[in-house]
C-alpha distance (Angstrom), angle and dihedral (degrees) to the residues before:
residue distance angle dihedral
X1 . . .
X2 3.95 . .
X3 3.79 123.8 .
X4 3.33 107.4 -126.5
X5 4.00 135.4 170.0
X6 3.69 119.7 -130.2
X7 4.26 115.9 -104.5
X8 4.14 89.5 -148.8
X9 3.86 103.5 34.5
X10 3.89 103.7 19.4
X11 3.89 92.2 -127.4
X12 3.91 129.0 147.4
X13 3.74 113.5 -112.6
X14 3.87 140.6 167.9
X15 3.84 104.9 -110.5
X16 3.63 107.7 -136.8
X17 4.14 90.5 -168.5
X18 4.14 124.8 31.7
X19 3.94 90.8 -116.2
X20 3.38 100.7 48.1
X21 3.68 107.0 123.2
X22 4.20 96.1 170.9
X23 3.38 135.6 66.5
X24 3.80 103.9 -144.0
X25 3.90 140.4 13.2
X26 3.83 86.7 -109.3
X27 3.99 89.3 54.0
X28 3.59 96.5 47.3
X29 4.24 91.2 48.8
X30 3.78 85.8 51.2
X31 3.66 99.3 41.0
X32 3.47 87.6 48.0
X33 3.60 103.2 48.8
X34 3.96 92.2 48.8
X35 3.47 85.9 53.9
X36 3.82 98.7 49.6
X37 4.71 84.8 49.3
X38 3.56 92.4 54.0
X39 3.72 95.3 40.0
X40 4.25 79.2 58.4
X41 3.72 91.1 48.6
X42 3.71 94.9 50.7
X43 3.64 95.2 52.2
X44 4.17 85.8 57.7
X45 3.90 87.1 40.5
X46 3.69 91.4 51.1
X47 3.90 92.6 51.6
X48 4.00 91.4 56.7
X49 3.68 107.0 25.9
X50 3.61 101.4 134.3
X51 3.95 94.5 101.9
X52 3.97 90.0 73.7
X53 3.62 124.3 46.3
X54 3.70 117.1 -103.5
X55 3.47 96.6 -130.0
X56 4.12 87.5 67.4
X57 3.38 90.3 68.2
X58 3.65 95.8 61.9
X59 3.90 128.7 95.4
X60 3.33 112.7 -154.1
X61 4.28 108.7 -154.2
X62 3.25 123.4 -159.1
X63 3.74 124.3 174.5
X64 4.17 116.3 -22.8
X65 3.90 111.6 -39.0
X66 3.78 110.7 -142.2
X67 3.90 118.6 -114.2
X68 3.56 92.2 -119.6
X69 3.68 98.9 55.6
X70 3.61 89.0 60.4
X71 3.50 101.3 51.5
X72 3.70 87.0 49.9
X73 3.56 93.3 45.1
X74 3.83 90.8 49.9
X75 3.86 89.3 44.3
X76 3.75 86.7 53.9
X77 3.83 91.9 55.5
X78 3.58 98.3 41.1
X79 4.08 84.4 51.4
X80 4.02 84.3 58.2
X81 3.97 92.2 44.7
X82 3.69 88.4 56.9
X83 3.94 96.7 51.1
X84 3.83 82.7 46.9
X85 3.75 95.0 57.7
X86 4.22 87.8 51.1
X87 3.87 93.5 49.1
X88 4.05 83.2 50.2
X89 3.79 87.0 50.1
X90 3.78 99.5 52.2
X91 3.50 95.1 35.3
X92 3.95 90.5 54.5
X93 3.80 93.2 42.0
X94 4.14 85.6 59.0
X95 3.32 87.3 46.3
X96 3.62 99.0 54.1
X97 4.02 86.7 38.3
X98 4.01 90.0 60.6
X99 4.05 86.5 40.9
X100 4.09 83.9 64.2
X101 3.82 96.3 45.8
X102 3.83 93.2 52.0
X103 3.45 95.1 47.6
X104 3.97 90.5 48.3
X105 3.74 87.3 49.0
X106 3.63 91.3 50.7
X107 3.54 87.9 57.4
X108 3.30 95.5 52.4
X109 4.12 91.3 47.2
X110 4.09 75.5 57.4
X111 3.61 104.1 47.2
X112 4.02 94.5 47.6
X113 3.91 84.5 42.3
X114 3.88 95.8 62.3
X115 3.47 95.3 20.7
X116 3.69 125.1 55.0
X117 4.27 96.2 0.0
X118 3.42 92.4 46.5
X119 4.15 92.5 50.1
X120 3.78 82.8 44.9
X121 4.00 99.9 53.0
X122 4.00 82.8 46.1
X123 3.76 94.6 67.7
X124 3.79 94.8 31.4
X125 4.08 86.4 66.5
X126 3.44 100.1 36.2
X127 3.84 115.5 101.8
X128 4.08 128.8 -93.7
X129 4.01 83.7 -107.7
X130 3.66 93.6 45.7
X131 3.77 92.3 44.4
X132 3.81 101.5 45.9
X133 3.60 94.0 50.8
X134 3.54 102.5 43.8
X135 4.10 93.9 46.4
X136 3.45 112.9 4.8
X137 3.81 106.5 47.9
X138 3.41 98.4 88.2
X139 4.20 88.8 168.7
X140 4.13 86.1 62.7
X141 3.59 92.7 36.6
X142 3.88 96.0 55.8
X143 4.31 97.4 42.4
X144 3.71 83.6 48.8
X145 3.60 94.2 53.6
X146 3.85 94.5 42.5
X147 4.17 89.9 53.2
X148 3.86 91.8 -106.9
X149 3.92 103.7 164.7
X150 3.59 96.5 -151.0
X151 3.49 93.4 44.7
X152 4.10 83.4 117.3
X153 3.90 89.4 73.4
X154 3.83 86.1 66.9
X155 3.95 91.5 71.1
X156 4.01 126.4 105.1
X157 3.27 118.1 -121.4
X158 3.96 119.8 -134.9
X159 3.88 83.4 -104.9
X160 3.67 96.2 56.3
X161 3.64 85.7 46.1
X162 3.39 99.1 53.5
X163 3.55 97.4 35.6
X164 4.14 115.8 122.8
X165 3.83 87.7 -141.4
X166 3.80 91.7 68.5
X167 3.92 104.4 68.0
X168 3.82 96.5 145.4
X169 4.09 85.2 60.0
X170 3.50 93.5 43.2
X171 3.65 87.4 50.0
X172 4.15 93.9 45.7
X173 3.90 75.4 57.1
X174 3.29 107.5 51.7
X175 4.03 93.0 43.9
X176 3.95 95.8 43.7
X177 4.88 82.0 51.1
X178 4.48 83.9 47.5
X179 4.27 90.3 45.7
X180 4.64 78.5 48.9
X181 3.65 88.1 52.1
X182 3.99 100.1 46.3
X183 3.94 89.3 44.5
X184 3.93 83.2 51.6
X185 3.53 95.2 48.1
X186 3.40 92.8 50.0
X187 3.79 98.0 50.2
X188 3.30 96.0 44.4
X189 4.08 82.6 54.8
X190 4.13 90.9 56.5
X191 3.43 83.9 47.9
X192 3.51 108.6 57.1
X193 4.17 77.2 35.4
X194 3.81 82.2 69.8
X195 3.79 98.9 39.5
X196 3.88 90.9 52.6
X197 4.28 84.3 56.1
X198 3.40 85.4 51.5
X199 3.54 94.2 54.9
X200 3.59 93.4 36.3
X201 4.40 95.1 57.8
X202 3.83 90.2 30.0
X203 4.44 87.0 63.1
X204 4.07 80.7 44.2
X205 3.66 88.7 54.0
X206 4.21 94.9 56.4
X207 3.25 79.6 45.1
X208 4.14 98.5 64.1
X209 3.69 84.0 40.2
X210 3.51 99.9 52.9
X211 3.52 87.9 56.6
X212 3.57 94.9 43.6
X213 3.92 90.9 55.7
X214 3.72 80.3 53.5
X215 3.39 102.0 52.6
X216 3.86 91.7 49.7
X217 3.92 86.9 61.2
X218 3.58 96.2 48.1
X219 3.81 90.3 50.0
X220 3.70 94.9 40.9
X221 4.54 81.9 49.9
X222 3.71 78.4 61.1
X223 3.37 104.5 48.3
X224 3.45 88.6 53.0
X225 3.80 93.8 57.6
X226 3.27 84.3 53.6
X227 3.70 93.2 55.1
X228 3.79 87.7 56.3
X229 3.64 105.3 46.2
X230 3.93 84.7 50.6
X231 3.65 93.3 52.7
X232 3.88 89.3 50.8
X233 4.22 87.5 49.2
X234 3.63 92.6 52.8
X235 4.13 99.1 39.8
């Protein structure tokens, strides 16, 4: 029997056949099934390559490379692979963490949007008449509120509204529509405030996945160095 030293665990074993290259069934199924994922990932490496040069992919031999280099060298890669895979899980958990607060945000945007701006833009285009009566007459207001049953006979009338002989009314008016328009203003200011944020953690965002997309090709470089070493261990 040949000594041999296991591909996937790097053991010393007595090689019952010339080709065997593993030192157990369970080896073999595992050797051979990491083989068979990265041979996968290559393809899809091999399709979009053009983020790493070319020339990194070769492996330049020269003479007869020991068995033991290889496994370390493919322990070595497989060592990077797995840091990879952990900057590709943080970097997609911040991802999906900005995905909630933009989406809670937008709700917000929503919630102010047919909520308090919409109420707002209601009363700004309702008419002097309509206005006054509903906000400003505080005399129909308060026998309304206290049950008075002719609390009705407290209302203006379009005429008295629109009459030139009531300037202070006109005036109550016309400074109740400019205090509409600041609070408008303003809310339109926290909104855009909030859109901006948006903006601002949704740029973030393609940034995570940029780097994720990088990531992947790095690993998937790996892999495929991987793939080659292998091929060299089993001939």
């Amino acid at each position: 029997m040949n000594t041999k030293v296991c591909v996937e665990c790097g053991k010393t074993f007595k090689a019952k056949r010339s080709d065997a290259t593993c030192c157990s069934d369970k080896c073999r199924s595992s050797f051979n099934y990491k083989r068979k994922e990265r041979k996968n990932h290559k393809m899809q490496f091999d399709s979009n390559s053009d983020i790493l040069n070319t020339s990194e992919m070769e492996i330049e031999l020269s003479g007869k490379l020991e068995l033991t280099h290889l496994n370390e060298r493919i322990g070595s890669f497989e060592k990077h692979i797995l840091r990879i895979k952990d900057e590709i899980r943080t970097h997609e958990s911040k991802s999906d963490d900005l995905n909630h607060h933009m989406v809670t945000l937008k709700q917000q945007i929503v919630t102010m949007e047919m909520g308090d701006k919409l109420q707002l833009k209601k009363r700004a285009e309702m008419s002097d008449f309509a206005l006054y009566n509903n906000y400003l007459n505080t005399d129909y207001q308060t026998a309304k509120q206290n049950g008075d049953k002719y609390a009705k006979s407290r209302l203006k009338t379009k005429d008295d509204v629109e009459s030139k002989f009531n300037q202070e009314l006109k005036l109550q008016i016309l400074n109740y529509r400019s205090k509409l328009s600041a609070q408008l203003e303003k809310l339109n200011w926290e909104l855009q405030g909030l859109q901006d944020h948006i903006d601002s953690l949704k740029i973030e965002q393609e940034q995570y996945i940029a780097k994720t997309t990088e990531l992947v090709h790095e690993m998937r470089f790996y892999e495929a160095r991987i793939l080659k070493y292998e091929s060299l261990l089993t001939g």
